[in-house]
N, C-alpha and C positions, 0 to 999 in steps of 0.2 A: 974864957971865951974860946980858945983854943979847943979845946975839952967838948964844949958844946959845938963846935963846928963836927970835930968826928964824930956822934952822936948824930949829928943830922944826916953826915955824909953814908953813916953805916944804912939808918934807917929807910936811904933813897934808894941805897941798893939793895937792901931787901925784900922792897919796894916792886924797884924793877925785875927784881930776880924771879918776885913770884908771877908779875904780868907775863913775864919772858913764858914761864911755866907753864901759863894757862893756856895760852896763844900755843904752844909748843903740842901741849893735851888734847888739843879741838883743832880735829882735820879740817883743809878745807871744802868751802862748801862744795856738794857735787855737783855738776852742770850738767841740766839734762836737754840730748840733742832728741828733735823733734824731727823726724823725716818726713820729708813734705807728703803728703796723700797721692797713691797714684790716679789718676783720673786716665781711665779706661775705655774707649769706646772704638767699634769696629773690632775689635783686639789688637787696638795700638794706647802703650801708652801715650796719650797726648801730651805731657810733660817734655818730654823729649823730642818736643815739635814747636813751629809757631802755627798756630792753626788758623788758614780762614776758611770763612763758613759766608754761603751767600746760594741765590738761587739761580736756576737758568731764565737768564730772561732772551727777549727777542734780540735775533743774529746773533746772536753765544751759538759757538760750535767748541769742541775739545781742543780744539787750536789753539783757536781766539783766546780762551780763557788764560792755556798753557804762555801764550804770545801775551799776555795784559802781566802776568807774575815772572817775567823775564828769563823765558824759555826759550833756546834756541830752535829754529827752523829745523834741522836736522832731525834733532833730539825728540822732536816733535812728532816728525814723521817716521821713525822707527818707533815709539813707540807706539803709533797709531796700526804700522805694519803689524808688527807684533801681539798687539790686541783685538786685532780682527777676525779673529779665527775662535775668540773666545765670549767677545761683545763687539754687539754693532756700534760704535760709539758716534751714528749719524742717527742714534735715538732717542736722545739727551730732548726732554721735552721741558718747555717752557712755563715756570712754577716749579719743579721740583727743585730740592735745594741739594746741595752739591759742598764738600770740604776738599780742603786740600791742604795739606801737611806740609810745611815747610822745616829748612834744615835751621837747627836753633844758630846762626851765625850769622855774618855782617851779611853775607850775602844773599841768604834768605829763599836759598834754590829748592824749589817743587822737589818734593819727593816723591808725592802719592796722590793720586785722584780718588776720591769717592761719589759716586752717585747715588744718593737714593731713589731707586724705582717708586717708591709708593713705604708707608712706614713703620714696614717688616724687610723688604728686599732690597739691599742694596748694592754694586759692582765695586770694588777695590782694582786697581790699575795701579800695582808699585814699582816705582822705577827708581829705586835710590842705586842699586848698583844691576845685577839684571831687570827683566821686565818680566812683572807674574801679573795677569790677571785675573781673577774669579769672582765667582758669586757667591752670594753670604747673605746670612736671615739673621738678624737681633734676636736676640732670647725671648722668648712669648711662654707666659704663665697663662695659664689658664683656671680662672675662677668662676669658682662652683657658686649660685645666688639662687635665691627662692624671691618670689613677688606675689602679690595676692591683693585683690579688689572689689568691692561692690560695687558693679556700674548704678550710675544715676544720670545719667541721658547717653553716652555710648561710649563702648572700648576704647576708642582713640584717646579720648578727652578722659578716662578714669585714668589708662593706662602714664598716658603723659602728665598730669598732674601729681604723678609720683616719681615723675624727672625717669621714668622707661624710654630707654631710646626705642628710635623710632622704629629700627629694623625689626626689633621685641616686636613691636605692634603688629608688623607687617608679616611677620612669619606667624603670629598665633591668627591671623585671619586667612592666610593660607591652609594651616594647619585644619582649620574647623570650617573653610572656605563649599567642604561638599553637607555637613551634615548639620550648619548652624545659619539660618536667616541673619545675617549681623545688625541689617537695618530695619531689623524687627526686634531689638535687644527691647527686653522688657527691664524701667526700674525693680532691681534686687536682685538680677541674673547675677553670679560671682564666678571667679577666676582664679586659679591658683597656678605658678610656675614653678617650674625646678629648671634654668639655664646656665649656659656658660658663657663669658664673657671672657675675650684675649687681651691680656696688658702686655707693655713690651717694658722689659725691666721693671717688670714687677710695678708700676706707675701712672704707665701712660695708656689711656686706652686705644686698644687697637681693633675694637668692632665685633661683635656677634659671633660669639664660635656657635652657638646653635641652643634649640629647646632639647631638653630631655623627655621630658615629661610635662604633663597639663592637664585642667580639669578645669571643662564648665559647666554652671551650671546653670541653666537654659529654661525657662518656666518650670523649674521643676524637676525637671531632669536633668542626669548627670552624664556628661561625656568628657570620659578617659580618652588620654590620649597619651601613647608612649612610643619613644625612636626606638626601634630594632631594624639590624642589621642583617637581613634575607639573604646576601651573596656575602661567603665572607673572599672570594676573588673580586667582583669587581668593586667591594663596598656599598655596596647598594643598601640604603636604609629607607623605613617609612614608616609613619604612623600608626599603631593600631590601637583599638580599645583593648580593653580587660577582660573579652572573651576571643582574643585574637581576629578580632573582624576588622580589616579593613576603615578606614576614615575615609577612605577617598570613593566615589561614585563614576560611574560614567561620564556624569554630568554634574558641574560646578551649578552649585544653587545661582547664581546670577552671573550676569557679563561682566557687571563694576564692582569693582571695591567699596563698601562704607555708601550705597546710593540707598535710596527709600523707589519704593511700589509706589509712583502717583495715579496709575493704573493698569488695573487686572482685564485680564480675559476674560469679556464677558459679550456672547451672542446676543442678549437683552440689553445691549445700551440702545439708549435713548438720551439722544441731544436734545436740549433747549433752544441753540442755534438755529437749528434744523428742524424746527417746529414738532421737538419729540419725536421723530423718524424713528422707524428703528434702524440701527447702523452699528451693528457686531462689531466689538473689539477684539479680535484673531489673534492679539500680541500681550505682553504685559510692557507696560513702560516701565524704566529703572529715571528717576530724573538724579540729575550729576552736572556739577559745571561743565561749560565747555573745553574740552580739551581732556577729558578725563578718559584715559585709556579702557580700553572695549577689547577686553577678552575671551576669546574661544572659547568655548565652555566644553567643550570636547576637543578629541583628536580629529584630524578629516583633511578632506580636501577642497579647497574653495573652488565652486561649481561659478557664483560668483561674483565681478566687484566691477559693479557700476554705476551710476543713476537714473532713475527712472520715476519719472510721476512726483503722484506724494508722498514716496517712500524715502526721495532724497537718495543721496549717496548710500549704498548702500553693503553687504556681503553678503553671499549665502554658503553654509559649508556642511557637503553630506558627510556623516559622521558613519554611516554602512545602511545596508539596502534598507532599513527601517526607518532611521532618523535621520534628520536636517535640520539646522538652527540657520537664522536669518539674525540681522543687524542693519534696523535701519533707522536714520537721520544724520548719518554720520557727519561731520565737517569733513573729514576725508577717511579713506582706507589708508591699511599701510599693508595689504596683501592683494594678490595679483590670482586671475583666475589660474585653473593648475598649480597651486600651490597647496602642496601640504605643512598644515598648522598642528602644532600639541595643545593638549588642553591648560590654556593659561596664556597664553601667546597674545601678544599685542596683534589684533587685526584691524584695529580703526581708532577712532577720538571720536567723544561725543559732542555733536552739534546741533544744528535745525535747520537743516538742509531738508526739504519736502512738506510735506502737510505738517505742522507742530506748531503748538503758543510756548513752548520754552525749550531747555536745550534737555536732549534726555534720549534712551535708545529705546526702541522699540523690539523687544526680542520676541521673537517668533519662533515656535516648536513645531514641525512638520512628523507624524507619524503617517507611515506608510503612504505617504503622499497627502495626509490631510493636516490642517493645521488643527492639534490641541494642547490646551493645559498645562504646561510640562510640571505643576503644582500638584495636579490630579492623576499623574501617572507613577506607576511603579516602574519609576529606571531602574537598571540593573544597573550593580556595583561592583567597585574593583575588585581584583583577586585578593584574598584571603595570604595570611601563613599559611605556609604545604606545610603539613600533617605532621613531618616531620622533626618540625621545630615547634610544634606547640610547647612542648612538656618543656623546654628549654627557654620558651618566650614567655611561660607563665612563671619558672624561676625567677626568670630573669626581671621581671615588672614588680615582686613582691616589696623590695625594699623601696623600689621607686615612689610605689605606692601607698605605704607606710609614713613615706618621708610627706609627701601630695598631702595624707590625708590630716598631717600633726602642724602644717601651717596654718596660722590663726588668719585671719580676713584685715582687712588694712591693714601691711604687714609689704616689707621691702625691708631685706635682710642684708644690714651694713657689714657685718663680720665675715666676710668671705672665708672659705673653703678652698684653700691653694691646692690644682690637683699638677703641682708643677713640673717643669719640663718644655723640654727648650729643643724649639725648633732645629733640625739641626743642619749643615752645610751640604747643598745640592750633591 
């Protein structure tokens, strides 16, 4: 019995000697430290802050605010001293939204103001130990997209239905604003783009950087259109086709944007009303809701802006000793006689002020004093490229146009093109 108890005792420590051994062989396990992610914005780590975030609303001034997160009076007014000289900070508008950095402890003391102006430019005010002000832009990419469409009742409605913001819309009607009828789009005219579009951190859209290039095509015909750069001092860019001619005219094909012809210029009308009279139409009608902005269609100076008769409120603006365009049924003007206008310029809204059965403008083209056709005349058009930059303009459109011409038709191009690059500090 004895015998078998050491026999047992030996075997336990054998036992144990080899668990001892294994536990001994195998380190232990390694512990892995995970470092918290820094979260970056303005160029502050916010980790190392308590951050509130909120907007300006009405009676918020920089005080107030500083005075709500438990800022002294003093401290307030030096730093307002202080930052005067770098931002007005009595321009803090109501809606935009505003952070403010606080110190990570019990006490929870302001360290930093930020305003964003709009959501690219924002003002930083830091005051944890001196006070530095400046201004500062978030990083803006810029991407490169293509879009392409067959209209089937008009540009607005093809373009939007392929979720095209709306500014796209509004600059390729600009863009073809002198040499394309819009409210005369025929089903099957098509369109192709090459734009840019601005994200901030790479993300968030931040609106319209511009077209490059564009191509419609119009009953049948084709018009090119590409951005070059004519001044490279002031920057100056513009439009041209693919034999370097100009897009733009003297004169903008109509007053409105997006309206329809309910009627043309025509010396042989004859009303029903009026017992078939005859009663010359001198004007062409554009019809458009009311309120729908009435633009110059040239350069000039408003001769003038009154009302009178059947004409309703009205403008008139000699564009040089040859031409004059009129605007009449206005609901009102928004330009004053002596006034010089550019071609594009808001000078009225369209209403039914004077003789009219709905709301619509009545535009009027005056050559050398008499009223004709401005459908049936040959205006003359903007300047051209100078001579000198053809050979460099017609480089320069090759690949644009290459690129224009390999887009397929219902076609909005998800895989962007990052041509990136980042805004950088005033």
């Amino acid at each position: 019995m004895y015998q078998k108890s050491i026999v047992v005792a030996v075997l336990l420590g054998l036992v144990m000697w080899s668990c001892k051994e294994d536990v001994d062989n195998n380190p232990e396990p390694f512990q892995t430290y995970i470092a918290p992610v820094e979260l970056r914005e303005f160029g502050f780590n916010l980790n190392d802050y308590i951050v509130k975030r909120d907007t300006i609303r009405s009676g918020d001034s920089f005080g107030t605010i500083l005075q709500r997160n438990n800022l002294g009076y003093p401290k307030i007014y030096q730093i307002a001293e202080s930052a005067k000289d770098s931002y007005d900070i009595r321009k803090l508008q109501i809606g935009r939204p505003y952070t403010l950095l606080m110190s990570k402890d019990s006490l929870q003391t302001p360290q930093c103001f930020i305003y964003q102006e709009n959501n690219i430019d924002y003002v930083v005010i830091h005051f944890a130990d001196s006070i530095v002000t400046y201004k500062e832009k978030k990083p803006v990419t810029i991407v490169t997209k293509e879009a392409s469409g067959e209209i089937n009742n008009s540009l607005s409605v093809t373009m939007d239905s392929q979720g095209l913001p709306q500014s796209l819309i509004g600059e390729m009607a600009d863009i073809y604003a002198w040499t394309i009828n819009f409210w005369k789009l025929q089903k099957g005219d098509k369109f192709k783009i090459v734009y840019r579009q601005r994200y901030i951190e790479d993300s968030i859209y931040a609106g319209l950087e511009g077209i490059d290039a564009a191509y419609f095509q119009h009953k049948g015909e084709d018009f090119y259109a590409f951005k070059f750069e004519t001044d490279s001092v002031t920057k100056s860019a513009d439009f041209f086709d693919e034999k370097a001619k100009s897009l733009k005219r003297a004169f903008l094909k109509a007053p409105v944007q997006f309206s329809r012809i309910s009627s043309r210029y025509n010396l042989n009308r004859r009303i029903a009303y009026y017992g078939y009279a005859l009663r010359p139409h001198k004007g062409t009608d554009f019809a458009a809701p009311i309120g729908t902005p009435i633009l110059a269609t040239a350069n000039g100076t408003v001769t003038e802006s009154t009302q009178k008769g059947g004409n309703g409120k009205y403008v008139k603006i000699k564009h040089s000793d040859t031409y004059s365009t009129q605007y009449l049924h206005m609901r009102n003007q928004a330009v004053k006689k002596g006034q010089y206008v550019k071609q594009g310029d808001v000078i009225g809204y369209v209403g039914m002020t004077g003789n009219t059965g709905g709301p619509h403008v009545c535009y009027r083209f005056w050559k050398n004093g008499q009223q004709v056709d401005p459908f049936k005349e040959k205006l003359p058009t903007a300047e051209s490229i100078p001579n000198h930059l053809v050979v460099k303009y017609q480089d320069f459109i090759i690949p644009l146009r290459e690129r224009l011409d390999k887009i397929p038709y219902e076609y909005q191009n998800e895989s962007t093109i990052e041509q990136g690059y980042s805004i950088t500090k005033n």
